[in-house]
PASEBA-1860 file (N, C-alpha, C; in nm, 3 decimals):
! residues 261
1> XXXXXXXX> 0.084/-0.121/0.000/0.000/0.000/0.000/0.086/0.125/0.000 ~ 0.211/0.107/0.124/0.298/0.237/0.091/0.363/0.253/-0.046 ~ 0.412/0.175/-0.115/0.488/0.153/-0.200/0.440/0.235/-0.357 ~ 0.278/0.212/-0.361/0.178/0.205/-0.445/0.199/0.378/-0.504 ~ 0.202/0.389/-0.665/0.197/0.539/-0.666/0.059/0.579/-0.717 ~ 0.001/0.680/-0.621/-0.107/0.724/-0.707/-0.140/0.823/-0.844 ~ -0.245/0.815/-0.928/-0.224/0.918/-1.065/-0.321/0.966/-0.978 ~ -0.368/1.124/-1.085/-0.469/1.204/-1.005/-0.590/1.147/-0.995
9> XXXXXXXX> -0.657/1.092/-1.073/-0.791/1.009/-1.059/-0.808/0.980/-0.921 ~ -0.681/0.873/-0.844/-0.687/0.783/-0.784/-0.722/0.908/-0.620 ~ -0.599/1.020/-0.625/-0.622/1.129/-0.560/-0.754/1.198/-0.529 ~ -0.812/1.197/-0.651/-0.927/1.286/-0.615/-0.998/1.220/-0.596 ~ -1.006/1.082/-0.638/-1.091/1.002/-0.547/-1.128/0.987/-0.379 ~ -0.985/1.034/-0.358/-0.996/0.965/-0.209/-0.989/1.090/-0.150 ~ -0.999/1.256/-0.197/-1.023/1.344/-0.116/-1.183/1.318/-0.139 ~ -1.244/1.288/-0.236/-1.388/1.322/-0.231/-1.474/1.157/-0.109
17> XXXXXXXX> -1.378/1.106/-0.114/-1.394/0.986/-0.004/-1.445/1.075/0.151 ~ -1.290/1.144/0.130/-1.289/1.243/0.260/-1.373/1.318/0.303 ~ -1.441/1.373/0.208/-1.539/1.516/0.232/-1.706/1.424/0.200 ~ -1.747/1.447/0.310/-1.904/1.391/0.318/-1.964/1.422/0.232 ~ -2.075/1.374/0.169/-2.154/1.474/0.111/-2.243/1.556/0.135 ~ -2.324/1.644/0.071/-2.399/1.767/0.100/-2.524/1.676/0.192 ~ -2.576/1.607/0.140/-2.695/1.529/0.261/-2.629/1.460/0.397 ~ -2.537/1.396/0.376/-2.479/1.380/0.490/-2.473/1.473/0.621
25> XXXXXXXX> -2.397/1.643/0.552/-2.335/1.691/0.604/-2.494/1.802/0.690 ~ -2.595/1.749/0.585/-2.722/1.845/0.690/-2.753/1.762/0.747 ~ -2.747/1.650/0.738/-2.818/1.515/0.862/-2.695/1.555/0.964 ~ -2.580/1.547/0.978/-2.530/1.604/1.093/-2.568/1.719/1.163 ~ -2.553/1.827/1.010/-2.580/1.919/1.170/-2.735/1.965/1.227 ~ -2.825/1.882/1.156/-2.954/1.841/1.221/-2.931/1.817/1.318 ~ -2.865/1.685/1.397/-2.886/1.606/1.480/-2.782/1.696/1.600 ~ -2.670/1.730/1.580/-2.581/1.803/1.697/-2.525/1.903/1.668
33> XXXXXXXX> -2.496/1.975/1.728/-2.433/2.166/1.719/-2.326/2.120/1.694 ~ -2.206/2.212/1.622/-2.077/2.220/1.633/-2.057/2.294/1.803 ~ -1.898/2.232/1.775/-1.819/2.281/1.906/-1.817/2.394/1.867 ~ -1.814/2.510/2.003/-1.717/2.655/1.936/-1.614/2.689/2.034 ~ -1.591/2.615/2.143/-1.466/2.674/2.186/-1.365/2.630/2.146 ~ -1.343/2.580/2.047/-1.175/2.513/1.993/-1.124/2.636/1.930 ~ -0.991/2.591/1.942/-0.854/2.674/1.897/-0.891/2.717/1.780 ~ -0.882/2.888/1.742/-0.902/2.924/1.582/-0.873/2.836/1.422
41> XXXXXXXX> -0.746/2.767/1.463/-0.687/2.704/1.392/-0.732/2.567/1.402 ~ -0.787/2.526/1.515/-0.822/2.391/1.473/-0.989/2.407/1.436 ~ -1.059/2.508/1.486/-1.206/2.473/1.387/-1.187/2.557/1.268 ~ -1.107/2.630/1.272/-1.110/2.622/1.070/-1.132/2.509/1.030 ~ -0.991/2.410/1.087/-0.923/2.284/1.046/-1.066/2.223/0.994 ~ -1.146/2.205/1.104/-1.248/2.084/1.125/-1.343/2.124/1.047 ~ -1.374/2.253/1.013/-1.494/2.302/0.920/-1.451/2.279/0.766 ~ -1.341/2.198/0.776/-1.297/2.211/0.589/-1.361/2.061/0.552
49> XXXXXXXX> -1.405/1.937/0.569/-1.420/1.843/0.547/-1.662/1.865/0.536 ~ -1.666/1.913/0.608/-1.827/1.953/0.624/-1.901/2.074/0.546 ~ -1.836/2.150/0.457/-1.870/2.195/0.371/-1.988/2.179/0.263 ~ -2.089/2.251/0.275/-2.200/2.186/0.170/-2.192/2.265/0.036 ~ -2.227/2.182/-0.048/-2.216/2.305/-0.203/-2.265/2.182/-0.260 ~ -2.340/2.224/-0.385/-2.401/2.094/-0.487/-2.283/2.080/-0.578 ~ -2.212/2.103/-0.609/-2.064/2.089/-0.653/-1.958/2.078/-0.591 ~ -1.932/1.925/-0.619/-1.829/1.855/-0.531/-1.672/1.894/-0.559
57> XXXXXXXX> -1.686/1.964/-0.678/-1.561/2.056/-0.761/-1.509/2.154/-0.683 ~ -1.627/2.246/-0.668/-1.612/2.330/-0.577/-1.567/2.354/-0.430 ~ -1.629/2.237/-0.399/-1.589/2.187/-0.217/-1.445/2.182/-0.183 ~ -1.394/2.097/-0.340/-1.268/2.037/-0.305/-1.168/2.177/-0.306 ~ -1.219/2.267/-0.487/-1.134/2.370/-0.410/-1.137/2.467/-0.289 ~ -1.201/2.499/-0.254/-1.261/2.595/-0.108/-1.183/2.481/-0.045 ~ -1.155/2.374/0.007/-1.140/2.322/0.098/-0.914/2.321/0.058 ~ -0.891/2.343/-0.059/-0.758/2.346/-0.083/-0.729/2.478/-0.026
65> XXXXXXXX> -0.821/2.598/-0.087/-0.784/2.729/-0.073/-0.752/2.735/0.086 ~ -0.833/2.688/0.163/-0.835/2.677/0.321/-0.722/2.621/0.356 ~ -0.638/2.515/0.330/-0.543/2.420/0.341/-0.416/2.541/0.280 ~ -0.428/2.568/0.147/-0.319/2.704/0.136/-0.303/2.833/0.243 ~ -0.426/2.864/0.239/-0.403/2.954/0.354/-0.354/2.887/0.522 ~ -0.362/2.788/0.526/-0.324/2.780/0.682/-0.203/2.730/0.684 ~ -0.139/2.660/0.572/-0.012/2.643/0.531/0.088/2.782/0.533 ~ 0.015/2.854/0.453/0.090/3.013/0.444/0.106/3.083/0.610
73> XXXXXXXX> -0.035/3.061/0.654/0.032/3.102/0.811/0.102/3.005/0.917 ~ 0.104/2.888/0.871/0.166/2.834/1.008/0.298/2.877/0.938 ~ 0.374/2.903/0.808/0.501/2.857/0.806/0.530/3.033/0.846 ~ 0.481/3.126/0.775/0.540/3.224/0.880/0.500/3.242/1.043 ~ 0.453/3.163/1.098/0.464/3.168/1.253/0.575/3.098/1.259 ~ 0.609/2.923/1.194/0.703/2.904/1.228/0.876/2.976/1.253 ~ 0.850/3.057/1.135/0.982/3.184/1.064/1.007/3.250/1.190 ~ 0.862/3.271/1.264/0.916/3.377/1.411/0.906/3.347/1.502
81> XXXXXXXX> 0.957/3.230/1.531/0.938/3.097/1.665/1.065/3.065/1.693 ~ 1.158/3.095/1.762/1.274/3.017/1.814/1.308/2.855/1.809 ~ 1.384/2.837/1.759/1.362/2.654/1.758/1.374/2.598/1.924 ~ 1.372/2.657/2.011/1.397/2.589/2.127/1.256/2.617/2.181 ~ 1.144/2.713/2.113/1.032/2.735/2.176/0.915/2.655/2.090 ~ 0.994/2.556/1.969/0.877/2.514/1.890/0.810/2.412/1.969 ~ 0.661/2.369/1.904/0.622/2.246/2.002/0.663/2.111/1.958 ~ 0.623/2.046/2.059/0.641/1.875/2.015/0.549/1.825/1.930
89> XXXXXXXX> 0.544/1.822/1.777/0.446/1.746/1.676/0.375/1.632/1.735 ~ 0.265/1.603/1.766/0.217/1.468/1.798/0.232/1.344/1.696 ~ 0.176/1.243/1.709/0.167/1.142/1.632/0.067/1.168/1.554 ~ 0.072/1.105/1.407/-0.021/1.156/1.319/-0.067/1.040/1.283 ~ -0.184/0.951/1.341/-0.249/0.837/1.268/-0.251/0.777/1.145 ~ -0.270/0.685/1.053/-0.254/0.671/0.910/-0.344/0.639/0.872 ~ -0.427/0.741/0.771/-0.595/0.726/0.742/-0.575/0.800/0.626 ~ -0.676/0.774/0.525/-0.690/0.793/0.380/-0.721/0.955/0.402
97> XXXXXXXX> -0.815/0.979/0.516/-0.790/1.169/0.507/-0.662/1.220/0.531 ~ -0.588/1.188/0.596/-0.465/1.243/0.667/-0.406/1.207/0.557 ~ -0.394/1.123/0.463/-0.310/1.104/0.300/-0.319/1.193/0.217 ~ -0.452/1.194/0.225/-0.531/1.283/0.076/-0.469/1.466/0.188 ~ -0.419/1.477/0.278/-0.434/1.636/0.360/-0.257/1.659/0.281 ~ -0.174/1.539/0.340/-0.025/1.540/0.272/0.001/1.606/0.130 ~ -0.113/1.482/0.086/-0.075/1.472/-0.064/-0.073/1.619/-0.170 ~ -0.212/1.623/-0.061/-0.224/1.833/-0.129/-0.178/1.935/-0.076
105> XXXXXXXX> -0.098/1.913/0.045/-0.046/2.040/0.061/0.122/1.997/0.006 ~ 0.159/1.893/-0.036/0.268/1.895/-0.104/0.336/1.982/-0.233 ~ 0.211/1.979/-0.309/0.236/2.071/-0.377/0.284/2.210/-0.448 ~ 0.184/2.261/-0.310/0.211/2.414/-0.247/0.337/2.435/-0.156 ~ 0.448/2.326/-0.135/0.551/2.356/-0.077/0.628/2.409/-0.155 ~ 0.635/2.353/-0.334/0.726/2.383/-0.434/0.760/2.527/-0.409 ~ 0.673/2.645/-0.405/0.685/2.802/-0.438/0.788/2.794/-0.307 ~ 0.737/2.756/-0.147/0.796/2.818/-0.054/0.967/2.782/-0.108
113> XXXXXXXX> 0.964/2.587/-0.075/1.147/2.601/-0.141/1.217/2.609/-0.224 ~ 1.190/2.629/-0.317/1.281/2.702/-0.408/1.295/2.861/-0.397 ~ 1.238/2.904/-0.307/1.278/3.047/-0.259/1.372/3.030/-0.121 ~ 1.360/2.885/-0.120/1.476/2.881/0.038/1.602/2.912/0.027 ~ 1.738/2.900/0.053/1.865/2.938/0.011/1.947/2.892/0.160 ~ 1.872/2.838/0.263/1.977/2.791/0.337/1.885/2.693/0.386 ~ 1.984/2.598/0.447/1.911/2.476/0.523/1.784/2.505/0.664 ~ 1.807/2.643/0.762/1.753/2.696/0.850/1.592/2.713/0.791
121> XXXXXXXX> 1.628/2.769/0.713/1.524/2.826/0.596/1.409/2.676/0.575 ~ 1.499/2.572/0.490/1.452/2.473/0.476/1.360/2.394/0.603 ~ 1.408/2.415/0.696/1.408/2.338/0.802/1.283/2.393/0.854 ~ 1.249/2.563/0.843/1.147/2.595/0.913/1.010/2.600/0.827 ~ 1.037/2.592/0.674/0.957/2.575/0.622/0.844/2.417/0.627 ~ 0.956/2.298/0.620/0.895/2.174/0.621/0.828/2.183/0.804 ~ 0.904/2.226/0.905/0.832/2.216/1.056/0.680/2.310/1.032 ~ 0.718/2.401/0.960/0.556/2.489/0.916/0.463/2.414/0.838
129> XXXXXXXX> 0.512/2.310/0.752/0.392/2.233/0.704/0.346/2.115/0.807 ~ 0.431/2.060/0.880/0.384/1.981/0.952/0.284/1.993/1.064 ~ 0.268/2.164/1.086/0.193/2.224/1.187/0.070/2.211/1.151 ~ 0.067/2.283/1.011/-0.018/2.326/0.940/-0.086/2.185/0.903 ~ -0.062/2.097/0.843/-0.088/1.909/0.851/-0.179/1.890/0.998 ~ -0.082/1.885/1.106/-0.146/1.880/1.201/-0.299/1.961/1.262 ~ -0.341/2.072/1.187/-0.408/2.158/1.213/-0.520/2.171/1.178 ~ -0.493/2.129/1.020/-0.601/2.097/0.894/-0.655/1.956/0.954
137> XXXXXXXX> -0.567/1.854/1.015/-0.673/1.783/1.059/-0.730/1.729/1.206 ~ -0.708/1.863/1.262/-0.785/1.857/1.397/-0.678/1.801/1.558 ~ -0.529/1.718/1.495/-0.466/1.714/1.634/-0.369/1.870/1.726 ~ -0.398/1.793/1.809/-0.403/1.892/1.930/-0.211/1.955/1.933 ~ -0.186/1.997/1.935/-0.044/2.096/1.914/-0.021/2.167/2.094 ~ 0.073/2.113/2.141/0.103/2.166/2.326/0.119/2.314/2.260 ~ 0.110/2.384/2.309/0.098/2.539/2.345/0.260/2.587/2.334 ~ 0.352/2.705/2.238/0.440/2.700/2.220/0.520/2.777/2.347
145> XXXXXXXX> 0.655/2.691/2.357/0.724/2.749/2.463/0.775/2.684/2.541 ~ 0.673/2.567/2.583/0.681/2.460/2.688/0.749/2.329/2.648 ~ 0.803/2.353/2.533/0.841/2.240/2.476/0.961/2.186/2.582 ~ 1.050/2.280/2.667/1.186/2.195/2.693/1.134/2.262/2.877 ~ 1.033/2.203/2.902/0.953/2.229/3.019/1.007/2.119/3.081 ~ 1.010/2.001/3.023/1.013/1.853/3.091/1.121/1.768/3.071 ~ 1.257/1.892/3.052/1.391/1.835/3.025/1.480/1.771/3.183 ~ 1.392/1.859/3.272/1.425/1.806/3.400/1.413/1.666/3.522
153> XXXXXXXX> 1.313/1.628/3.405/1.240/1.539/3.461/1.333/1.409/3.444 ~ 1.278/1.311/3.530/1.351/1.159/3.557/1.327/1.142/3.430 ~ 1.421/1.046/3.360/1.395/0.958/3.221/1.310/0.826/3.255 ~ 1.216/0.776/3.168/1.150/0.650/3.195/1.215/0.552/3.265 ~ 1.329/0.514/3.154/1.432/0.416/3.164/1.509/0.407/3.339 ~ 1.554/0.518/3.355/1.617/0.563/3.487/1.512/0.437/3.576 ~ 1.384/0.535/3.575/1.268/0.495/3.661/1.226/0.316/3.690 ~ 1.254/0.254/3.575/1.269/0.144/3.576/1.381/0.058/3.660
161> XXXXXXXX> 1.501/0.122/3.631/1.586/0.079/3.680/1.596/0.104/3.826 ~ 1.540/0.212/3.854/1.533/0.224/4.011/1.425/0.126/4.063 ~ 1.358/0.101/3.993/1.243/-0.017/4.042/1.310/-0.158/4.044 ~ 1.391/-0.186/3.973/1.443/-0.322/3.953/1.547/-0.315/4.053 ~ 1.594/-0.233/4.083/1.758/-0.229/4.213/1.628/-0.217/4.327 ~ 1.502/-0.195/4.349/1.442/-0.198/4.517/1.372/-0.326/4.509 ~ 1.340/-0.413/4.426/1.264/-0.531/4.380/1.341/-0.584/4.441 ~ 1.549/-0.573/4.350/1.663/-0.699/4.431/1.681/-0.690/4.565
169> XXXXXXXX> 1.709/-0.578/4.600/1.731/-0.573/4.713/1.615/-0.677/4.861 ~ 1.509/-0.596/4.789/1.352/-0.679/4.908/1.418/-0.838/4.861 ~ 1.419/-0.902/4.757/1.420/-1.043/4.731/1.565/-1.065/4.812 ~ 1.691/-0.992/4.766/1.809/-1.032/4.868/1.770/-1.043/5.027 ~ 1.710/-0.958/5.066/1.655/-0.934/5.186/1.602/-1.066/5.248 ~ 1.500/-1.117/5.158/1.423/-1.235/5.164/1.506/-1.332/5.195 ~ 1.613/-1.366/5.063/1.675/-1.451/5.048/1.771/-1.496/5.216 ~ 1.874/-1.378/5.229/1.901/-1.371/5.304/1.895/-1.449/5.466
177> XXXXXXXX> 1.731/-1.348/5.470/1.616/-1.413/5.603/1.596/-1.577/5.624 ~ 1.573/-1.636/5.468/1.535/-1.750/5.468/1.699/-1.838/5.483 ~ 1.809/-1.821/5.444/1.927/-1.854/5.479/1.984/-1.899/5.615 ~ 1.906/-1.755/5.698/1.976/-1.748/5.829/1.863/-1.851/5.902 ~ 1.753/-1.911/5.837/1.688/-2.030/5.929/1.531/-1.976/5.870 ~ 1.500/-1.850/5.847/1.347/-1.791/5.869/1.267/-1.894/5.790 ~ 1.173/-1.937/5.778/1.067/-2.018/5.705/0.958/-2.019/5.707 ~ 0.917/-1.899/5.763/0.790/-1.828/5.790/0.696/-1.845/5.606
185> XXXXXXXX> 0.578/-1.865/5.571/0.557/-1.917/5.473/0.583/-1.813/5.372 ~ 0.562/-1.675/5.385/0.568/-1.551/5.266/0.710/-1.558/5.253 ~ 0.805/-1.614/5.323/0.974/-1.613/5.304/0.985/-1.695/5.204 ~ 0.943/-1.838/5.237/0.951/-1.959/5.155/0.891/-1.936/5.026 ~ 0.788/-1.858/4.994/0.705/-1.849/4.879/0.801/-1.786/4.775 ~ 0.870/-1.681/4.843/0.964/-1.559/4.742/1.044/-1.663/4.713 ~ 1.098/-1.743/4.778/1.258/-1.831/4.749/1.221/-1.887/4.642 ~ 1.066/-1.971/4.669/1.050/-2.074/4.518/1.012/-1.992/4.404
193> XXXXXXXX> 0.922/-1.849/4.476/0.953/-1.807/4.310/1.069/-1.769/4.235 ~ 1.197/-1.695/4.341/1.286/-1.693/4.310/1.371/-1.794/4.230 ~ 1.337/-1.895/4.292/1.443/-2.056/4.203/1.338/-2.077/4.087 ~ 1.220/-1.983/4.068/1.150/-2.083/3.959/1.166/-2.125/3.802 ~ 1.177/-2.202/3.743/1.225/-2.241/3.645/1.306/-2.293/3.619 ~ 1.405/-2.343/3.735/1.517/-2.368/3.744/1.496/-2.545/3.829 ~ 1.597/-2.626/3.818/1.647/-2.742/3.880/1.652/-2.743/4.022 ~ 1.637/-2.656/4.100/1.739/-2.624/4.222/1.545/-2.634/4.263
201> XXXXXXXX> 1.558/-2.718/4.410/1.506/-2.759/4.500/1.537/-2.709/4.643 ~ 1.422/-2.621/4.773/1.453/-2.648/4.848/1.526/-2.728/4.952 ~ 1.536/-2.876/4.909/1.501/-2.978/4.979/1.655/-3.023/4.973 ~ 1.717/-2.976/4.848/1.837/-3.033/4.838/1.936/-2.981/4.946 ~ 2.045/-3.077/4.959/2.124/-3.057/5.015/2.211/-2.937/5.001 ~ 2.246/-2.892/4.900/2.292/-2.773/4.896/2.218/-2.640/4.855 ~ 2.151/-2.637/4.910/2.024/-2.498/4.899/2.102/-2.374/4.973 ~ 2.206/-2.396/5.056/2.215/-2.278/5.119/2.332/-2.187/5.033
209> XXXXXXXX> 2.426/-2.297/4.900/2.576/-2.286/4.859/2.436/-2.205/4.746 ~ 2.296/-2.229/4.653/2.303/-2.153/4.519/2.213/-2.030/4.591 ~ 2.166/-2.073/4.711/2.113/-1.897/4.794/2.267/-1.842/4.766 ~ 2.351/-1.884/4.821/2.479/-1.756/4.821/2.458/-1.700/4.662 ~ 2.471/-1.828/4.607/2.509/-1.788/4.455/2.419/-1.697/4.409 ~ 2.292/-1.696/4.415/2.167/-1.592/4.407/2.186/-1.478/4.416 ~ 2.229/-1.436/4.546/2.237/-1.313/4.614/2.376/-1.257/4.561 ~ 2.472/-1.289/4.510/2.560/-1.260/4.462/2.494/-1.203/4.276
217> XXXXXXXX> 2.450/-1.287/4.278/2.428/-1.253/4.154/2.339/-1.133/4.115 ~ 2.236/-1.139/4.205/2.190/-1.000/4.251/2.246/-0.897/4.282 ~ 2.332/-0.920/4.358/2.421/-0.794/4.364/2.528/-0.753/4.286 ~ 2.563/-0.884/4.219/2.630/-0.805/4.041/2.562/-0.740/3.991 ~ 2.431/-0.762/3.954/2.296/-0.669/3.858/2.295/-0.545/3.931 ~ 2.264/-0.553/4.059/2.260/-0.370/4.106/2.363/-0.331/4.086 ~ 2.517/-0.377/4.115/2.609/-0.273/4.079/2.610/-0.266/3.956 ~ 2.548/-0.333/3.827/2.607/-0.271/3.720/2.472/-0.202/3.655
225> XXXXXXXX> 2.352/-0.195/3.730/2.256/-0.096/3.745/2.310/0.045/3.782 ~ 2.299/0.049/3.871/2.396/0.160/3.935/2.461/0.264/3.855 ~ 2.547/0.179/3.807/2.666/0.206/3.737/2.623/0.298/3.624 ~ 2.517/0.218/3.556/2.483/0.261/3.466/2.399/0.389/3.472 ~ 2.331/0.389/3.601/2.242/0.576/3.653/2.389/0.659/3.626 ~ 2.483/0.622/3.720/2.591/0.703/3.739/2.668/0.768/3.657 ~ 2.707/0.672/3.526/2.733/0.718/3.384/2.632/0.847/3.376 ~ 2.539/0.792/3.368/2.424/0.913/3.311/2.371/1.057/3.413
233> XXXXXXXX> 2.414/1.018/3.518/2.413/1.195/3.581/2.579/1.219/3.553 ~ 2.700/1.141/3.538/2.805/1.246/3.527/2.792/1.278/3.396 ~ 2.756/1.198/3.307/2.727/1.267/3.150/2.647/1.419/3.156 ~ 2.510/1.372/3.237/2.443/1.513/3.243/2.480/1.654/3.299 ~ 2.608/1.622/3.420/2.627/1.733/3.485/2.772/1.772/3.377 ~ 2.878/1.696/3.326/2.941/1.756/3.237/2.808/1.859/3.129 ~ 2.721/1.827/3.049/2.660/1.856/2.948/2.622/1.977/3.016 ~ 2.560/2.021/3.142/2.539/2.134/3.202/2.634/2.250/3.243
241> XXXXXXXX> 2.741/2.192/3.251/2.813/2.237/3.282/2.898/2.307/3.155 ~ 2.886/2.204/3.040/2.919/2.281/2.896/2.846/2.410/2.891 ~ 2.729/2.374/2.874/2.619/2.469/2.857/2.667/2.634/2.960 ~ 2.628/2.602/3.063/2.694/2.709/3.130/2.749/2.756/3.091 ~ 2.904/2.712/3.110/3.008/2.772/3.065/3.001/2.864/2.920 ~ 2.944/2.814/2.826/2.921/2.883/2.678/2.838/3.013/2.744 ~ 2.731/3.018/2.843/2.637/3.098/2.822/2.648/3.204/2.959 ~ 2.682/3.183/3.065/2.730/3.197/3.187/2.860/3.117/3.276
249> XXXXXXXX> 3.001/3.213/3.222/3.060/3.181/3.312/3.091/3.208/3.462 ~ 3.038/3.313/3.496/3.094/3.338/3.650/3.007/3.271/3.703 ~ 2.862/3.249/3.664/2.769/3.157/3.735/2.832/2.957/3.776 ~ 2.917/2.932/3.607/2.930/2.811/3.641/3.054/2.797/3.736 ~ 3.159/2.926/3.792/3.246/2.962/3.846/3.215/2.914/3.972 ~ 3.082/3.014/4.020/3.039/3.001/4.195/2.960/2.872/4.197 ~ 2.918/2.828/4.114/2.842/2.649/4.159/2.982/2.559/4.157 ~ 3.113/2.577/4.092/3.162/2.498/4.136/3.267/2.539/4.252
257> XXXXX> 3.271/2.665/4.271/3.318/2.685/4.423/3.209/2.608/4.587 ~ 3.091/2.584/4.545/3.031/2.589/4.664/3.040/2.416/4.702 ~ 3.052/2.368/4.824/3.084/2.252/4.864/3.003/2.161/4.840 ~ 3.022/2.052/4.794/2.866/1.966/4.745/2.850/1.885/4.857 ~ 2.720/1.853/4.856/2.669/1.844/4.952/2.629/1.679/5.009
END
C-alpha cells in the first residue's frame, strides 16, 4: 500500500472519499451543534471536510484554498518561533484523510522552497507544514514554549531501573532471612519463586551454597545498574556544565566553588 503510486484520478478520489456529502453533512448538523470553543486554527481545520455546495468541484477547491491559507500562516509563525520554543508534533495516525491532507499540501511547498537558500530556511519551512498538517486535521499541538519544560524530569528508563535495584534488594533481603533459618511461609514463597524455572530444590542438600550464589548474583545486577544511573548523571552534569560555561561563566564559576553536599 505504501509503495503504491497514485495518478490524479486515484487522488481525487480519495479526497472526495474524505469530504461527506452535501446530505450527509445536513443530517449532521440536524442532529448536533458544532463545538465553538476550539482553537481558531483547529475549527477552521475541522470546518474544511463539512462543507456543503451541490458541486463537489467546488468543495474540493474551497477546501484546498483553506489548506493554502493555513499552510501560508503556520510557516510564517514558524519563521518567528525560536527553535527551542517550537512544540512537540504529535503522532499523526494513518488514514486515507490524513493522506489525501499530505498529498495536497505537497504541492504548495514547491513556491515556498525554491525560494529557500539555506538549510535553517529549509528546516522551518517543512516544521511549518507539519503544523499546518497537524491543524487541517484537527490534532491537538502543546501550546508554544513549553516544549523543553520537561527536560528536568527523571527519564522513563532511569525509573525502571530504580524499580528493579528496590525489587533486588527486598528479594536479597528475603533470600538472606530464609538462609539465616526464617521459614515463615511468605519467606519460603519468594525463594520458590525466586528458584523458579530452574532445577534447584529447596530440599536439596545444597540450597544454602546456590542462595549464596543468588544473592551474589543480585548484587552483580545492582552494581552494574547503578553504574549505569551514574554514567548518566556524570554525562548530564558535564553537558550542564558545557552549557553554562558557553552561556554563563561566572555563574558556572560560583556552583563549582560551593561545597557539594
Amino acid at each position: 500500500m505504501r509503495s503504491k503510486i497514485f495518478d490524479d484520478a486515484e487522488i481525487e478520489r480519495l479526497r472526495r472519499e474524505a469530504i461527506p456529502s452535501s446530505n450527509e453533512s445536513a443530517m449532521a448538523g440536524d442532529a448536533a451543534p458544532h463545538a465553538t470553543d476550539q482553537h481558531p486554527h483547529v475549527e477552521a481545520a475541522m470546518d474544511l471536510p463539512v462543507a456543503v455546495d451541490s458541486n463537489e468541484d467546488e468543495i474540493v477547491s474551497h477546501e484546498l484554498e483553506q489548506m493554502r491559507s493555513l499552510l501560508k500562516e503556520a510557516i510564517l509563525e514558524t519563521r518567528s518561533t525560536p527553535l527551542e520554543n517550537r512544540p512537540r508534533l504529535p503522532r499523526i495516525p494513518i488514514s486515507k484523510r490524513n493522506r489525501a491532507v499530505v498529498r495536497a499540501l505537497n504541492p504548495r511547498l514547491v513556491t515556498y522552497l525554491e525560494a529557500s537558500r539555506d538549510l535553517c530556511k529549509t528546516d522551518s519551512i517543512l516544521f511549518g507544514a507539519a503544523v499546518a498538517v497537524c491543524r487541517i486535521i484537527g490534532a491537538k499541538l502543546p501550546i508554544a514554549g513549553r516544549a523543553t519544560t520537561q527536560s528536568s524530569a527523571i527519564p522513563a528508563w532511569r525509573k525502571r531501573i530504580e524499580d528493579r535495584i528496590a525489587k533486588a534488594r527486598a528479594l536479597i533481603g528475603r533470600l538472606t532471612s530464609f538462609r539465616s533459618g526464617n521459614i515463615r511461609p511468605r519467606i519460603v514463597r519468594t525463594v520458590r519463586m525466586a528458584f523458579a524455572g530452574t532445577n534447584i530444590s529447596l530440599s536439596q542438600p545444597d540450597t544454602t551454597q546456590k542462595l549464596t550464589e543468588r544473592i551474589d548474583d543480585l548484587k552483580q545486577k545492582i552494581a552494574a545498574w547503578r553504574k549505569r544511573i551514574r554514567r548518566f548523571t556524570e554525562r548530564s552534569r558535564r553537558f550542564n556544565q558545557n552549557c553554562l560555561f558557553q552561556s554563563d561563566q561566572k555563574r558556572l564559576y560560583k556552583s563549582l566553588e560551593r561545597p557539594k553536599v
